[in-house]
Structure formats: structure tokens, C-alpha cells
N, CA, C and O atoms as CSV, one atom per row, in Angstrom:
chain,resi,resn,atom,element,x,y,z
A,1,UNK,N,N,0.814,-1.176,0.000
A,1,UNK,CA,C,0.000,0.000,0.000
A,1,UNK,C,C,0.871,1.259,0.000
A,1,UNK,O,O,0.506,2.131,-0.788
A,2,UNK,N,N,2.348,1.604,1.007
A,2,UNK,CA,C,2.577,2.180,0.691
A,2,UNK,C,C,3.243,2.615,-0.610
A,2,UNK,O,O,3.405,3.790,-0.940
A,3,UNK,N,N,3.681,1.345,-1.444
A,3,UNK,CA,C,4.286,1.817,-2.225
A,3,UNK,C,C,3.062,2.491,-3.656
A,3,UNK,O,O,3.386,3.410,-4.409
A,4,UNK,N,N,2.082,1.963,-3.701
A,4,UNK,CA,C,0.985,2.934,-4.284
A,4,UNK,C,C,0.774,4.429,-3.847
A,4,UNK,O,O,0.793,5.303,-4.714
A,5,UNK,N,N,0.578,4.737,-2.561
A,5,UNK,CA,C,0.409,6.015,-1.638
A,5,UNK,C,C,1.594,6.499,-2.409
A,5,UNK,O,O,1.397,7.098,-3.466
A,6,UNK,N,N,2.940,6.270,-1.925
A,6,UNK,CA,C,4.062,7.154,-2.902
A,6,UNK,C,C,4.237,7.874,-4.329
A,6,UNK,O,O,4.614,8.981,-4.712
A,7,UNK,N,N,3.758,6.646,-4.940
A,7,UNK,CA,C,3.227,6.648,-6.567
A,7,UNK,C,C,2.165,7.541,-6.632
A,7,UNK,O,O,2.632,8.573,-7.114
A,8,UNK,N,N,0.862,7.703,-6.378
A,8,UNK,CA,C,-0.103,8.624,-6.567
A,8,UNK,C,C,0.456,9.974,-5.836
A,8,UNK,O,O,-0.168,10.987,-6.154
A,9,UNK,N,N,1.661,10.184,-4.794
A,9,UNK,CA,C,2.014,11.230,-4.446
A,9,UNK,C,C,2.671,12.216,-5.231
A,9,UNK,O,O,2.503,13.434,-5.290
A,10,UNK,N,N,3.750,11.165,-6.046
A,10,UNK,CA,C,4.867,11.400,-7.033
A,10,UNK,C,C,3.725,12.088,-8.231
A,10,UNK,O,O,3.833,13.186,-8.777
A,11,UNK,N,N,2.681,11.114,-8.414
A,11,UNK,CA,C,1.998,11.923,-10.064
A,11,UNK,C,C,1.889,13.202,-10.229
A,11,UNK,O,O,1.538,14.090,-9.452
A,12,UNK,N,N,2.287,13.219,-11.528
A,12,UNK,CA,C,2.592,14.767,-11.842
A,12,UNK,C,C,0.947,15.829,-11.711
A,12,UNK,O,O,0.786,17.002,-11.374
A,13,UNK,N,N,0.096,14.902,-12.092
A,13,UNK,CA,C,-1.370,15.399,-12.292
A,13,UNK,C,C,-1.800,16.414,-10.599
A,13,UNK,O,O,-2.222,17.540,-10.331
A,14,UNK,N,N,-1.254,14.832,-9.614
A,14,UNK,CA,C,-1.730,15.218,-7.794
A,14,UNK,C,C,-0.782,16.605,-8.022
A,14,UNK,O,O,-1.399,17.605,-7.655
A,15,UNK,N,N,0.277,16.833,-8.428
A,15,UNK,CA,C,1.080,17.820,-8.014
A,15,UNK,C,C,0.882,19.324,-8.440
A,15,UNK,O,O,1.248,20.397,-7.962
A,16,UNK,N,N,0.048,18.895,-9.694
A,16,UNK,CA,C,-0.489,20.218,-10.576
A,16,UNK,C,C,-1.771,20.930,-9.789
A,16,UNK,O,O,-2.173,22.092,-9.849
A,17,UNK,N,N,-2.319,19.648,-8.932
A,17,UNK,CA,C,-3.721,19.734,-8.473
A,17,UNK,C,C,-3.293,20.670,-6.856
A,17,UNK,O,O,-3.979,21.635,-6.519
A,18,UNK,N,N,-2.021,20.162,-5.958
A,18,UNK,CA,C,-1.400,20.572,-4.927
A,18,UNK,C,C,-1.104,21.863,-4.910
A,18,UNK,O,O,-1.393,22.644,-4.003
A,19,UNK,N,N,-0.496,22.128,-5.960
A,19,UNK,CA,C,0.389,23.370,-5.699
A,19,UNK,C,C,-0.190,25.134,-5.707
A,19,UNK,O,O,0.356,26.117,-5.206
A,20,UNK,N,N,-1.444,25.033,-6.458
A,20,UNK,CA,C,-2.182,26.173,-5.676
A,20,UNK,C,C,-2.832,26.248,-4.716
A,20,UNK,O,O,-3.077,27.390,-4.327
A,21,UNK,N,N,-3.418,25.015,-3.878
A,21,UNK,CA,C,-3.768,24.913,-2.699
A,21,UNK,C,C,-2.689,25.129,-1.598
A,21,UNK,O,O,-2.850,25.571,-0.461
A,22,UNK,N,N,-1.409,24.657,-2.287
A,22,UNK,CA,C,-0.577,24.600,-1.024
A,22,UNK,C,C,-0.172,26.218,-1.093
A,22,UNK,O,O,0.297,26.649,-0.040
A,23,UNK,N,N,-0.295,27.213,-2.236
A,23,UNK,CA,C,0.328,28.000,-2.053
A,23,UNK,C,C,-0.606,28.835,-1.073
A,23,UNK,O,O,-0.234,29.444,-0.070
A,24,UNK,N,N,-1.907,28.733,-1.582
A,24,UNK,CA,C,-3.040,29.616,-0.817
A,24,UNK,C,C,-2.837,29.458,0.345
A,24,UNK,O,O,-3.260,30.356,1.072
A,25,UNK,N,N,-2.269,28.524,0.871
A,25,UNK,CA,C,-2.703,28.237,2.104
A,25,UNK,C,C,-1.319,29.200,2.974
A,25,UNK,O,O,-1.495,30.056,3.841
A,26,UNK,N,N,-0.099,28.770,2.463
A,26,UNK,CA,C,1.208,29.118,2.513
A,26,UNK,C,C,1.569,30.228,1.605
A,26,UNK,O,O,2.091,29.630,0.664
A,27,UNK,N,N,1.600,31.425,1.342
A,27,UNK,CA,C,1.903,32.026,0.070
A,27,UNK,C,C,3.771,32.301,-0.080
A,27,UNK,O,O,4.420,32.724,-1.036
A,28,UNK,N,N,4.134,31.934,1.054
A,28,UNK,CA,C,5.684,32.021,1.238
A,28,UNK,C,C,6.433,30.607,0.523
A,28,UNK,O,O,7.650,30.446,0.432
A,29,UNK,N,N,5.166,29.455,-0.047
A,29,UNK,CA,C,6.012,28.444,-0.673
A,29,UNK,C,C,6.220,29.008,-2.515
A,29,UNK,O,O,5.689,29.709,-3.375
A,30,UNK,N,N,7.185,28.257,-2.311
A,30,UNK,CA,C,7.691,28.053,-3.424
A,30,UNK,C,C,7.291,27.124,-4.629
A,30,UNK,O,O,7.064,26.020,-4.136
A,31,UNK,N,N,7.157,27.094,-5.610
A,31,UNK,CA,C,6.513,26.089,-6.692
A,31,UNK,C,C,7.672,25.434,-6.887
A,31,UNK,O,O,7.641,24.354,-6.297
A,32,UNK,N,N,8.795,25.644,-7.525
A,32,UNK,CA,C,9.705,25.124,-7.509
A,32,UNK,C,C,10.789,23.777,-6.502
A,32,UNK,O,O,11.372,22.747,-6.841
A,33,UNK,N,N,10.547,24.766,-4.731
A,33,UNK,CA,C,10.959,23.931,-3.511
A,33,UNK,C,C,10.209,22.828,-3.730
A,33,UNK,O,O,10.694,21.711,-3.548
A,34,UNK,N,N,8.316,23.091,-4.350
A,34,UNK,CA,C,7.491,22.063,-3.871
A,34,UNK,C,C,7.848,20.875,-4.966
A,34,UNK,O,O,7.754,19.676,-4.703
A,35,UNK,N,N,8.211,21.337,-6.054
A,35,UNK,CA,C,8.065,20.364,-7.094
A,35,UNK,C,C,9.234,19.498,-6.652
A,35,UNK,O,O,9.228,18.268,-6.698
A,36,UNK,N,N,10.106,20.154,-6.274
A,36,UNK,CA,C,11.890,19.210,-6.399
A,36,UNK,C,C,11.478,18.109,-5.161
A,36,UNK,O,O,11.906,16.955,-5.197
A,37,UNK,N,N,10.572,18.613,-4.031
A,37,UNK,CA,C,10.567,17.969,-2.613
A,37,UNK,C,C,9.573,16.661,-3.065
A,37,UNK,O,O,9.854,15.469,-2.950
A,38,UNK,N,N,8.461,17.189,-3.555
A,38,UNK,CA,C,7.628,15.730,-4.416
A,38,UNK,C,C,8.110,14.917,-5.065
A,38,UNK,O,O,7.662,13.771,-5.027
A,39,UNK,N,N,9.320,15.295,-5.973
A,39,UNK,CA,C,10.201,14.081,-6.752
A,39,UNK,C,C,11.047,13.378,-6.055
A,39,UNK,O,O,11.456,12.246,-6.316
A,40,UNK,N,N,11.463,14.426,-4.656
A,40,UNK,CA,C,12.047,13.677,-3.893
A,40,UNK,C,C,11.875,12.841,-2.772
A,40,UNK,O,O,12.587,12.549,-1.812
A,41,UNK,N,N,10.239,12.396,-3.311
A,41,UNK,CA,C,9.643,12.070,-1.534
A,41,UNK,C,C,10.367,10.296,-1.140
A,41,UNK,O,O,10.429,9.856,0.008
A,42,UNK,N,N,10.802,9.591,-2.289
A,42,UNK,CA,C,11.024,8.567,-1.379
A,42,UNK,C,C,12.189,9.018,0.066
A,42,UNK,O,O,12.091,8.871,1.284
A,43,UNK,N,N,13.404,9.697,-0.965
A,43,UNK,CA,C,14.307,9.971,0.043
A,43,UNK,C,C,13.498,10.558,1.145
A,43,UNK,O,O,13.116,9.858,2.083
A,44,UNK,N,N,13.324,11.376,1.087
A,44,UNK,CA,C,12.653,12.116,2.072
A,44,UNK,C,C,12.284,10.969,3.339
A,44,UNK,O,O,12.830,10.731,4.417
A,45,UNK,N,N,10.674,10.200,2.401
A,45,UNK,CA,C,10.200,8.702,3.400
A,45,UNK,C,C,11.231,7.860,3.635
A,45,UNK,O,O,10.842,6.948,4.364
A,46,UNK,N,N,12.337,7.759,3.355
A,46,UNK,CA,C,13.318,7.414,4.118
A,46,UNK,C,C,13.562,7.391,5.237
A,46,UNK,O,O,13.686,6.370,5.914
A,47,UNK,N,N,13.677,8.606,5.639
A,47,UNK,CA,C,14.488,9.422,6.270
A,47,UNK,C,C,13.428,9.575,7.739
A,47,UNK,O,O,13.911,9.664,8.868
A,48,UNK,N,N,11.998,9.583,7.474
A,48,UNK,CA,C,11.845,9.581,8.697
A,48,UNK,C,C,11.324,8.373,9.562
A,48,UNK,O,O,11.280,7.170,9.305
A,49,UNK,N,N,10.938,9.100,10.688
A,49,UNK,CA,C,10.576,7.471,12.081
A,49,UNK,C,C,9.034,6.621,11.381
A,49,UNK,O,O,7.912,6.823,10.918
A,50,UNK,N,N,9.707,5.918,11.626
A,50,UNK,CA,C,8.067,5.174,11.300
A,50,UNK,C,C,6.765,5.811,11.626
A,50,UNK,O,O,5.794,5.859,10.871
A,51,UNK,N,N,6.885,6.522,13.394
A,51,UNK,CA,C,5.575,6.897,13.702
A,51,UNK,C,C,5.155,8.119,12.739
A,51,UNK,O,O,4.000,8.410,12.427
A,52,UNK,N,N,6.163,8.677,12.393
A,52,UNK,CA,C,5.587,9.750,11.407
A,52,UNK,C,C,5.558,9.580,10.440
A,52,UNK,O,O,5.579,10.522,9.648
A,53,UNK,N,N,5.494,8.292,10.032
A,53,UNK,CA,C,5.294,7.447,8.337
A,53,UNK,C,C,3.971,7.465,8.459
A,53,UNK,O,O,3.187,7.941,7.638
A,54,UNK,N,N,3.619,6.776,9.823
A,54,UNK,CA,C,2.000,6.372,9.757
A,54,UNK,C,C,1.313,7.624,10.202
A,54,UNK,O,O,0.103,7.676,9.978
A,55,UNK,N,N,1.899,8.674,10.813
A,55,UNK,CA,C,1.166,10.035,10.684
A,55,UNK,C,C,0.603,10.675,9.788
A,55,UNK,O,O,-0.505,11.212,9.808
A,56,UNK,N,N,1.619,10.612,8.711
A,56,UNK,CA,C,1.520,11.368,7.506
A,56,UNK,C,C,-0.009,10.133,6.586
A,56,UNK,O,O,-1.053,10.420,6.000
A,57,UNK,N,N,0.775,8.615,6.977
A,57,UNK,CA,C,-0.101,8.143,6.217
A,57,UNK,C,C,-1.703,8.414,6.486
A,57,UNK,O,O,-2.494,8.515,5.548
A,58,UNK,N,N,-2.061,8.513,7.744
A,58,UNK,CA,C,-3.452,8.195,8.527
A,58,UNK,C,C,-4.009,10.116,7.962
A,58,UNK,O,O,-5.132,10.575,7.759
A,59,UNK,N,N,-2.824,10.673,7.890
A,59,UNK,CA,C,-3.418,12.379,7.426
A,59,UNK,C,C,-4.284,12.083,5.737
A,59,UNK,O,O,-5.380,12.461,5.323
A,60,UNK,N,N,-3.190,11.249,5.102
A,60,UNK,CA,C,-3.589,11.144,4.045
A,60,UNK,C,C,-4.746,10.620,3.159
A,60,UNK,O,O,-5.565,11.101,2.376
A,61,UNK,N,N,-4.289,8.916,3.856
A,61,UNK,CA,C,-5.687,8.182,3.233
A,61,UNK,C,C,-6.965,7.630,4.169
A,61,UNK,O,O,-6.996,7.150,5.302
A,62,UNK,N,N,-7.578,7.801,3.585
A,62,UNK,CA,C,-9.258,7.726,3.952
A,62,UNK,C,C,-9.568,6.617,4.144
A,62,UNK,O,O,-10.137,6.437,5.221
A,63,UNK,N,N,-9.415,5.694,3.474
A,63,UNK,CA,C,-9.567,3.987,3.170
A,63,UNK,C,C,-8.717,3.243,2.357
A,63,UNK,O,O,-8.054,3.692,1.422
A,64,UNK,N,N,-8.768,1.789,2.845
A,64,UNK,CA,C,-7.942,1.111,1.771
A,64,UNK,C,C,-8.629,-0.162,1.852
A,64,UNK,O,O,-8.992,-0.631,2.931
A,65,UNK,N,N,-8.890,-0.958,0.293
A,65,UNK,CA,C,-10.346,-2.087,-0.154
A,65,UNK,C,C,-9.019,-2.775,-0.524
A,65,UNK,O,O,-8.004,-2.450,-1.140
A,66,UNK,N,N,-9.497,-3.932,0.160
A,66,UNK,CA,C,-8.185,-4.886,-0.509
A,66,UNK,C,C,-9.469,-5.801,-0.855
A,66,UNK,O,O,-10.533,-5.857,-0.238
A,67,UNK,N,N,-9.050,-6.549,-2.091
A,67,UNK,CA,C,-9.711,-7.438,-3.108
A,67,UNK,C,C,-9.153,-8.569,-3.404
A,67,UNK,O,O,-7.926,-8.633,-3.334
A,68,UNK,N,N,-9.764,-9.492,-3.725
A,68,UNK,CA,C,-8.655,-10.534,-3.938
A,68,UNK,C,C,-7.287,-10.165,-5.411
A,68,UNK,O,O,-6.113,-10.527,-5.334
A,69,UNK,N,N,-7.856,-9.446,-6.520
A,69,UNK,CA,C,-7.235,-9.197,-7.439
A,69,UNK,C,C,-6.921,-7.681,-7.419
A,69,UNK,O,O,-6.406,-7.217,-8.437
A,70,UNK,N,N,-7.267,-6.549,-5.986
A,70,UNK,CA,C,-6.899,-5.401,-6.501
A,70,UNK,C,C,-6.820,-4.662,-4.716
A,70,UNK,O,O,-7.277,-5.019,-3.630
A,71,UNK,N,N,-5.994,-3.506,-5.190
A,71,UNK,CA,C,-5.817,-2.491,-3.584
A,71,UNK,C,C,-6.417,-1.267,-4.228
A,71,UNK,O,O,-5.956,-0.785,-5.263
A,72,UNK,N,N,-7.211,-0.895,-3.738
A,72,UNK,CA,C,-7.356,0.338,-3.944
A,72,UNK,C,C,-7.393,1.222,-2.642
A,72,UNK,O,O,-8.065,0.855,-1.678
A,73,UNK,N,N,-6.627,2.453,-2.620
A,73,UNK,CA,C,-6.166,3.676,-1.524
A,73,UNK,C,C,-7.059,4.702,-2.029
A,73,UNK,O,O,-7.004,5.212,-3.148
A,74,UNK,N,N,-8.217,5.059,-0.733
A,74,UNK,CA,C,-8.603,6.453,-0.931
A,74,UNK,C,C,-8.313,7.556,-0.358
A,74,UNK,O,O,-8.479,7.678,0.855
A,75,UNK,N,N,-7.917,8.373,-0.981
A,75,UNK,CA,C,-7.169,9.519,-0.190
A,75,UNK,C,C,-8.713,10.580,0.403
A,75,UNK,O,O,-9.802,10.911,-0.066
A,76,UNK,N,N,-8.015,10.764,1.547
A,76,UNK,CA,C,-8.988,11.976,2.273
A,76,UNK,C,C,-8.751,13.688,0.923
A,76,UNK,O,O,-7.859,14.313,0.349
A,77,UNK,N,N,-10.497,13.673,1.112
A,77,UNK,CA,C,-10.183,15.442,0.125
A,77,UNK,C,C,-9.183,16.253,0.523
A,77,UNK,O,O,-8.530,16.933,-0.267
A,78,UNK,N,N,-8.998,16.232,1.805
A,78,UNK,CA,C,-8.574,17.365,2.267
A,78,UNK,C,C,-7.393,17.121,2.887
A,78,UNK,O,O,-7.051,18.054,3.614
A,79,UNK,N,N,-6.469,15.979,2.853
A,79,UNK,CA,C,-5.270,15.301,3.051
A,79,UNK,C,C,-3.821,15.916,3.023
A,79,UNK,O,O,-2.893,15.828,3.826
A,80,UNK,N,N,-3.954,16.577,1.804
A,80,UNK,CA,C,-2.889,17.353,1.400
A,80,UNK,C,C,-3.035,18.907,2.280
A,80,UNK,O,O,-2.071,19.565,2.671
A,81,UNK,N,N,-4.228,19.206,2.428
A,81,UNK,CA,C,-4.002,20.755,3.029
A,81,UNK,C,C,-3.857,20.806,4.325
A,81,UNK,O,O,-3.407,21.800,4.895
A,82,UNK,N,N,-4.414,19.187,5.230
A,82,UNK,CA,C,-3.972,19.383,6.679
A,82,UNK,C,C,-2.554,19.061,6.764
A,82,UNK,O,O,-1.943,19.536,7.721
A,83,UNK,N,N,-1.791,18.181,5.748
A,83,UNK,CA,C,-0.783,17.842,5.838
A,83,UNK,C,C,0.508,19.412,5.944
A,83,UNK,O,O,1.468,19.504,6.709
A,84,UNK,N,N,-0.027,20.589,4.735
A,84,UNK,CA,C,0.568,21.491,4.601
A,84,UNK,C,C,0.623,22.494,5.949
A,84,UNK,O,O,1.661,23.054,6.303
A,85,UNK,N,N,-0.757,22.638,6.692
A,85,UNK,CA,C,-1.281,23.170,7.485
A,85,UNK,C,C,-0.239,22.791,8.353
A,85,UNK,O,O,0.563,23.682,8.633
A,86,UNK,N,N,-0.040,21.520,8.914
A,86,UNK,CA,C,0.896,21.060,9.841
A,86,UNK,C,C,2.093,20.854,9.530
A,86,UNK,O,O,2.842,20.411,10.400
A,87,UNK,N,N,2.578,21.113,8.243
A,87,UNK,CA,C,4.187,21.591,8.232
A,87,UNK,C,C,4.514,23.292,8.404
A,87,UNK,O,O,5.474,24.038,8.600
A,88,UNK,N,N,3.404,23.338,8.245
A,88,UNK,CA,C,4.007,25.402,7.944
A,88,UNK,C,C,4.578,25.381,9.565
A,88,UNK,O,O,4.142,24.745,10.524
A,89,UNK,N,N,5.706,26.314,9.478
A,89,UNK,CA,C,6.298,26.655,10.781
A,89,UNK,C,C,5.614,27.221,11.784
A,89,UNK,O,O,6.195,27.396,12.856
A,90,UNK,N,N,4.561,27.523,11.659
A,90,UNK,CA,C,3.458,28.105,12.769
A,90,UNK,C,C,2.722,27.364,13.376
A,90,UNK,O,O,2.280,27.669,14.484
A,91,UNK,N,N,2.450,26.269,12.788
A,91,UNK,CA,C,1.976,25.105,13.161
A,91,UNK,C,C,2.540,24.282,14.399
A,91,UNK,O,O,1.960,23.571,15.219
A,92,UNK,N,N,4.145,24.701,14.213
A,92,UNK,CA,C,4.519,23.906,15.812
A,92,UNK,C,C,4.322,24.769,16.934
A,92,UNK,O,O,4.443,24.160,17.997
A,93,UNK,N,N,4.124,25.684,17.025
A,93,UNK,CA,C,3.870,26.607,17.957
A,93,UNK,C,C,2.073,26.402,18.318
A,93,UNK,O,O,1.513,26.758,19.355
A,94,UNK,N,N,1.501,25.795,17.238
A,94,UNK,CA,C,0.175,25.485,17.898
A,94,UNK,C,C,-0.303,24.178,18.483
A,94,UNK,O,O,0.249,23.226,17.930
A,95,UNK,N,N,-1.282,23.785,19.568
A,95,UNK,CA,C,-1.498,22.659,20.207
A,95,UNK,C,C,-2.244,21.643,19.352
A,95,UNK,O,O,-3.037,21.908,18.449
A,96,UNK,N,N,-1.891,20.514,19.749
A,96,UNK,CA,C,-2.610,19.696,18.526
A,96,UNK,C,C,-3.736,19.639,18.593
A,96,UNK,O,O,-4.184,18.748,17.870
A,97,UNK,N,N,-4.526,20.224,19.179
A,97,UNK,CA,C,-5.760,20.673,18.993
A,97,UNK,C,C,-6.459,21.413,18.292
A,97,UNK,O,O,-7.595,21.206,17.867
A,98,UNK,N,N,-5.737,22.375,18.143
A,98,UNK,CA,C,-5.989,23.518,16.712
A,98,UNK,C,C,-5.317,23.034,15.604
A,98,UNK,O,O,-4.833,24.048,15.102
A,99,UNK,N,N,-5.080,22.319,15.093
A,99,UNK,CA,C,-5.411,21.093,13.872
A,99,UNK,C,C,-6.604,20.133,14.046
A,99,UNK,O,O,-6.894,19.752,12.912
A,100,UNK,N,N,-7.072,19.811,14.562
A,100,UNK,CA,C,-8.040,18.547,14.264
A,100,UNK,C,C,-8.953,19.748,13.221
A,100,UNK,O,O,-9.958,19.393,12.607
């Protein structure tokens, strides 16, 4: 599963669809930072702890239908903007309460 989640992250389409939401939300990002950091997400998922593998994952997807012949991952609508919401640097200064 995750390696699907990665793949639909990486698509160029999700990224075209991301990047004015992420800017609205953030107007200090960059299109460019965002694009290079999306191509670079395995490294990235590398790199961090597991619990914040499954953080990011549980932000992301909504459901997952396993079939005998198929997986399908549904991503939450709004996945990507709590995800952004909770990287912007202002965000650690707030309680995790003012995210839900």
C-alpha cells in the first residue's frame, strides 16, 4: 500500500492539483521547492521514524479495499491541506488541537 500512496504522491497530475492549494494556504512556498521535494519524496520517506510514516499516512488516506485481485487507496479530500497546514512553521507553535 505504501508503495501505491508514494506513486499517486509522485503523479505529476496530484502535483499540478497541490500546488495552488498549497500555495493559498502558505503564500511564502515556493513552486519550484514544492516540485523538487515531491520528486524527492522517497528519500525524504526514508528518512523519517516510522511513527511519522503512519502520521503522515493516517493524514492522508481515507480507506484502503483490498480485493482478492486489486488495492485500492482512498485519499482523504482534504489530506494534502492538513498535511501542509501542519508543516508550515506556525503550526509547531500550535497545540494539537488547533489542527483537528
Amino acid at each position: 500500500m505504501l508503495d501505491q500512496l508514494r506513486a499517486i504522491l509522485r503523479a505529476p497530475n496530484l502535483l499540478g492539483d497541490m500546488l495552488p492549494q498549497a500555495i493559498k494556504l502558505d503564500p511564502t512556498l515556493d513552486k519550484a521547492k514544492i516540485a523538487v521535494a515531491m520528486t524527492r519524496l522517497d528519500a525524504i520517506w526514508d528518512q523519517l521514524f516510522p511513527a511519522e510514516q503512519a502520521r503522515i499516512v493516517k493524514l492522508l488516506v481515507e480507506k484502503v479495499i483490498v480485493s482478492p485481485n486489486d488495492l485500492e487507496v482512498r485519499l482523504r479530500a482534504n489530506g494534502i491541506e492538513r498535511l501542509v497546514l501542519e508543516l508550515r512553521p506556525e503550526a509547531t507553535n500550535q497545540p494539537a488541537e488547533a489542527l483537528a
